[in-house]
Kinemage of the C-alpha trace (Angstrom):
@kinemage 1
@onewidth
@group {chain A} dominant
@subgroup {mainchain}
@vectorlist {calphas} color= white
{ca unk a 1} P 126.511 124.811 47.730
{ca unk a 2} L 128.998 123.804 45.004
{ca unk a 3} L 131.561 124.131 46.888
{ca unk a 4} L 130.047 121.225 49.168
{ca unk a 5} L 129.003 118.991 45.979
{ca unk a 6} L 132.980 118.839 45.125
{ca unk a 7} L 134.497 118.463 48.236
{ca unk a 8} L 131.642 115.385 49.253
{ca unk a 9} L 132.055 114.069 45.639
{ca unk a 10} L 135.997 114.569 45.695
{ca unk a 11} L 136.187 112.594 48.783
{ca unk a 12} L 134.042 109.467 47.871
{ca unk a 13} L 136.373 109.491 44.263
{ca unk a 14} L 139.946 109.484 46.426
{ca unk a 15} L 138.551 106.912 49.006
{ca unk a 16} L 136.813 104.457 45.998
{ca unk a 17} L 139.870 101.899 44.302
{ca unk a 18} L 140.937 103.069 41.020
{ca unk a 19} L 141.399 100.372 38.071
{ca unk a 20} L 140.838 102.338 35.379
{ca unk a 21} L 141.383 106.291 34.391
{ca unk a 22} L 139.777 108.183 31.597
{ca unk a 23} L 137.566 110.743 29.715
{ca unk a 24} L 134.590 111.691 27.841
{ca unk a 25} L 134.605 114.801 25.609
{ca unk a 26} L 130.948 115.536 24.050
{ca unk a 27} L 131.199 118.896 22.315
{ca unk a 28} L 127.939 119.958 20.119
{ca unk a 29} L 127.056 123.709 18.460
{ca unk a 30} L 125.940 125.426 21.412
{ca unk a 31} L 127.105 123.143 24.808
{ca unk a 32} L 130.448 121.475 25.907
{ca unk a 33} L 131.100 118.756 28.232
{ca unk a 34} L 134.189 116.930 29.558
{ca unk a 35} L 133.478 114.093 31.856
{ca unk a 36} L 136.698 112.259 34.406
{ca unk a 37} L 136.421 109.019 34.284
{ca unk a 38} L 137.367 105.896 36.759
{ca unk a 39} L 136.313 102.601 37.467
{ca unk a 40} L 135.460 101.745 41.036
{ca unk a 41} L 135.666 98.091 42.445
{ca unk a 42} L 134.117 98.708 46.010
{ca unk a 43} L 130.534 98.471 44.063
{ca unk a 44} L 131.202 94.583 44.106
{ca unk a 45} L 131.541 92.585 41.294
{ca unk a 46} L 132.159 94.537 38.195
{ca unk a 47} L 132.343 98.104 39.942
{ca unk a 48} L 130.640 101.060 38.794
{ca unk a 49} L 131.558 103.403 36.349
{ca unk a 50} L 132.343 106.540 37.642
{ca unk a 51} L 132.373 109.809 36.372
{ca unk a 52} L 133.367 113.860 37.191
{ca unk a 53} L 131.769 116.166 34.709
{ca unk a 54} L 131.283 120.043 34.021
{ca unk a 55} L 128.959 120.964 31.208
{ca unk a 56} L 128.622 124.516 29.777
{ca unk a 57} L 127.126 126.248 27.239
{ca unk a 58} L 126.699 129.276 25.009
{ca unk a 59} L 123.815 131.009 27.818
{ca unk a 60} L 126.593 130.833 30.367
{ca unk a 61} L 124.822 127.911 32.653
{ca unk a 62} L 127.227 125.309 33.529
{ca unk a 63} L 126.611 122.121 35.100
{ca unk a 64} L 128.801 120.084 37.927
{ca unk a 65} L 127.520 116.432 38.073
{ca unk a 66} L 129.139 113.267 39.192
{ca unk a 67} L 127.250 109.376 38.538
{ca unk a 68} L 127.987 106.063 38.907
{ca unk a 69} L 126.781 103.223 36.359
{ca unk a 70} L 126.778 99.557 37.094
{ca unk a 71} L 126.410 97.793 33.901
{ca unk a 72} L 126.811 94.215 32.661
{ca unk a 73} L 124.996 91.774 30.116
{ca unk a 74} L 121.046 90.565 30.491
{ca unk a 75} L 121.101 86.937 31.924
{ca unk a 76} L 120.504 85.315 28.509
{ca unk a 77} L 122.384 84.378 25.755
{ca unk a 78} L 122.308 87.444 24.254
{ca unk a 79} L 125.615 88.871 25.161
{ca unk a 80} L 125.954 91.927 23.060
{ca unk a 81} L 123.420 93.328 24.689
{ca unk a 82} L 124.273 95.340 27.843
{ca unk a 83} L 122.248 96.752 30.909
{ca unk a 84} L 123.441 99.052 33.432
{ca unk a 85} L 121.686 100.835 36.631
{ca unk a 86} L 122.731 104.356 38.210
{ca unk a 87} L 122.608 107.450 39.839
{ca unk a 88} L 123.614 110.992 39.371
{ca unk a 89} L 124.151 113.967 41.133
{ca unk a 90} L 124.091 117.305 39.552
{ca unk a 91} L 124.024 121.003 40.434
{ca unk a 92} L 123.414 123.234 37.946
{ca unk a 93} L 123.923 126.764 37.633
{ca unk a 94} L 120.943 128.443 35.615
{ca unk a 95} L 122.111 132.035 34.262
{ca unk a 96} L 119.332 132.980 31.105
{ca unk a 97} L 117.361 135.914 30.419
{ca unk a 98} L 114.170 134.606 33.037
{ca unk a 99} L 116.205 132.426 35.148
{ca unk a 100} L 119.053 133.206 37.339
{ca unk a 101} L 119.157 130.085 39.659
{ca unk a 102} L 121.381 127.355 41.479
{ca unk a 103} L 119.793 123.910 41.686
{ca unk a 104} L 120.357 120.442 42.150
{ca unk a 105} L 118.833 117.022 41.564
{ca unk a 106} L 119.868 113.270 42.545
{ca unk a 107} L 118.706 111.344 39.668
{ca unk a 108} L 118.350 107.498 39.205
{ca unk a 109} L 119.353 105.687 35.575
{ca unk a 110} L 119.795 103.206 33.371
{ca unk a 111} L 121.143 102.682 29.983
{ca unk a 112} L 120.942 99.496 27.418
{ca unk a 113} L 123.843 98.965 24.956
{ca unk a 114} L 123.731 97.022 22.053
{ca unk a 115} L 127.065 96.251 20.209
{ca unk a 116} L 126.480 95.060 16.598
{ca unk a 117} L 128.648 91.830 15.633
{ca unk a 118} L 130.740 92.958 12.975
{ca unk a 119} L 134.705 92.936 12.484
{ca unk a 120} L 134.257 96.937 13.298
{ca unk a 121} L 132.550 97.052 16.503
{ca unk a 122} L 129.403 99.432 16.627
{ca unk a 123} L 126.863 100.134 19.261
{ca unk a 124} L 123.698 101.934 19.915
{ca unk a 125} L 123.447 103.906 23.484
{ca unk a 126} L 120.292 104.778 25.231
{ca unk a 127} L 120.581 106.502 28.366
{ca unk a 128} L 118.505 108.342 31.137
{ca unk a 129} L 118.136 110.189 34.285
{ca unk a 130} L 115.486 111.516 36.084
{ca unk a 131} L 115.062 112.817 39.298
{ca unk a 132} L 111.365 113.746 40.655
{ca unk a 133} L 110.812 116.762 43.072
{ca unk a 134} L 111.268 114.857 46.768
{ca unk a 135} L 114.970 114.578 45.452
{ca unk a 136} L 115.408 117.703 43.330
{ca unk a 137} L 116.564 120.885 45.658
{ca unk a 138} L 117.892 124.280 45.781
{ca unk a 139} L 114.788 125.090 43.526
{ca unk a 140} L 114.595 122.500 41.324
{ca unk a 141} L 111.339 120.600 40.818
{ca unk a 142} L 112.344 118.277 38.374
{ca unk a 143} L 115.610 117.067 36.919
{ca unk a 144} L 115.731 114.785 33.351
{ca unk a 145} L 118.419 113.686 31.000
{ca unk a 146} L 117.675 111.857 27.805
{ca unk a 147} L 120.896 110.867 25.519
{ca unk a 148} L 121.359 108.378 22.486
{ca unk a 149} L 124.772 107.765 20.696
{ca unk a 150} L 125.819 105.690 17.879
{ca unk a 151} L 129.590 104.377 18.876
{ca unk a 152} L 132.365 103.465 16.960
{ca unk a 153} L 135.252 101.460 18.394
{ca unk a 154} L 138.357 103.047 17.040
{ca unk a 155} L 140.613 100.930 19.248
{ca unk a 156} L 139.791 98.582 21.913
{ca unk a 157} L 140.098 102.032 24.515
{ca unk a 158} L 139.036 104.424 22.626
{ca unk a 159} L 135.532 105.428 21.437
{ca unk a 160} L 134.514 108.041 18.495
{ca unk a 161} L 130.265 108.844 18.506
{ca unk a 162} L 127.238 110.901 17.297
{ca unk a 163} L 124.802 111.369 19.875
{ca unk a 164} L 121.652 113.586 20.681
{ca unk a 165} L 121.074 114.838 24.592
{ca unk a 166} L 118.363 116.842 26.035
{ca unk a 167} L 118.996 117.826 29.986
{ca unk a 168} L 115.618 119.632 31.488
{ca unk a 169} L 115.061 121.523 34.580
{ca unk a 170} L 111.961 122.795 36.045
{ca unk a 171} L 112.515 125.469 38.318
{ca unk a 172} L 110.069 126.343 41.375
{ca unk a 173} L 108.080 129.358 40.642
{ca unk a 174} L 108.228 129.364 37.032
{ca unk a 175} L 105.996 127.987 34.141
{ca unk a 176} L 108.402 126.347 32.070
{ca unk a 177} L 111.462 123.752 31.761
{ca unk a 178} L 115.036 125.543 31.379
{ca unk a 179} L 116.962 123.944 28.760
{ca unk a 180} L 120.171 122.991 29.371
{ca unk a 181} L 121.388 120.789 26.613
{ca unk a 182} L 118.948 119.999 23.187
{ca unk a 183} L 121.483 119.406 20.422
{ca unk a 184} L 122.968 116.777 18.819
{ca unk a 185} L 126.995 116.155 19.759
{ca unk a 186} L 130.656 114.510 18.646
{ca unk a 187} L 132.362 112.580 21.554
{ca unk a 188} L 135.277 110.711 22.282
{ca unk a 189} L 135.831 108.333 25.110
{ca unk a 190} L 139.324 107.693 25.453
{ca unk a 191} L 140.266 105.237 28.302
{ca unk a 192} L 144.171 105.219 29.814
């Protein structure tokens, strides 16, 4: 089943245009994650961002996931301020004491951005995905992804930031949500 995710995934990334190349390291105590990122311009106006991750962590589960973001400001005046729409695709491999499972979720998102006007430019992230059971498989009854980050713009393509994630998983047959991520993390974004 993983095997399919890639080569699907792999093929929509080589036949999308490329403008822009990338990544996205978030590394906290207990979980790792480096995210590929490009830009697409066959979204229309703008593109999507998109992006190729694997997340794993200390209990040996590891995550595959690839999304796409549209974002762009609110139609007001208020341009720091920054909106964005998505989806996500992720199979997971579950490997814990109670849980030895493979599942998968397509999840819908969005994220606001606010950049703070200042000579050093900050910005608050707030991001989310969920995915209910009709599009959670392979076990999976539920799929959500919570993360806020507080960015710093080193240079005008590269990002330093704190952030907090928390990636859930409710599993068929079991009483309780599997934990993937629940710490707080350091990330770069670094843009080529």
């Amino acid at each position: 089943m993983l095997r399919k995710f890639t080569t699907i995934f792999g093929f929509m990334i080589l036949s999308a245009t490329v403008q822009a190349e990338g990544f996205d390291l978030r590394l906290a105590n207990e979980t790792a994650e480096v995210i590929y990122l490009t830009e697409s311009s066959t979204f229309g106006y703008g593109g999507a961002d998109i992006g190729l991750g694997l997340l794993f962590n200390e209990a040996d589960d590891f995550m595959i996931s690839g999304s796409a973001m549209v974002t762009g400001h609110s139609a007001g005046n208020n341009r720091p301020l920054q909106f964005g729409i998505g989806v996500k695709l992720a199979m997971v491999s579950i490997d814990q004491a109670t849980v030895n499972e493979e599942v998968g979720a397509l999840a819908i998102g969005a994220q606001v951005r606010y950049l703070f006007p200042s000579s050093t430019p900050v910005a608050l992230l707030a991001e989310g995905f969920i995915a209910p059971e009709v599009v959670s498989f392979s076990g999976a009854e539920q799929y959500r992804e919570y993360r806020f980050a507080l960015e710093l713009e080193v240079t005008p393509s590269a990002r330093a930031y704190l952030g907090y994630r928390k990636i859930e998983v409710d599993v068929e047959n079991i009483n309780q949500d599997i934990e993937i991520d629940d710490h707080a993390h350091l990330g770069i974004k670094i843009e080529f």
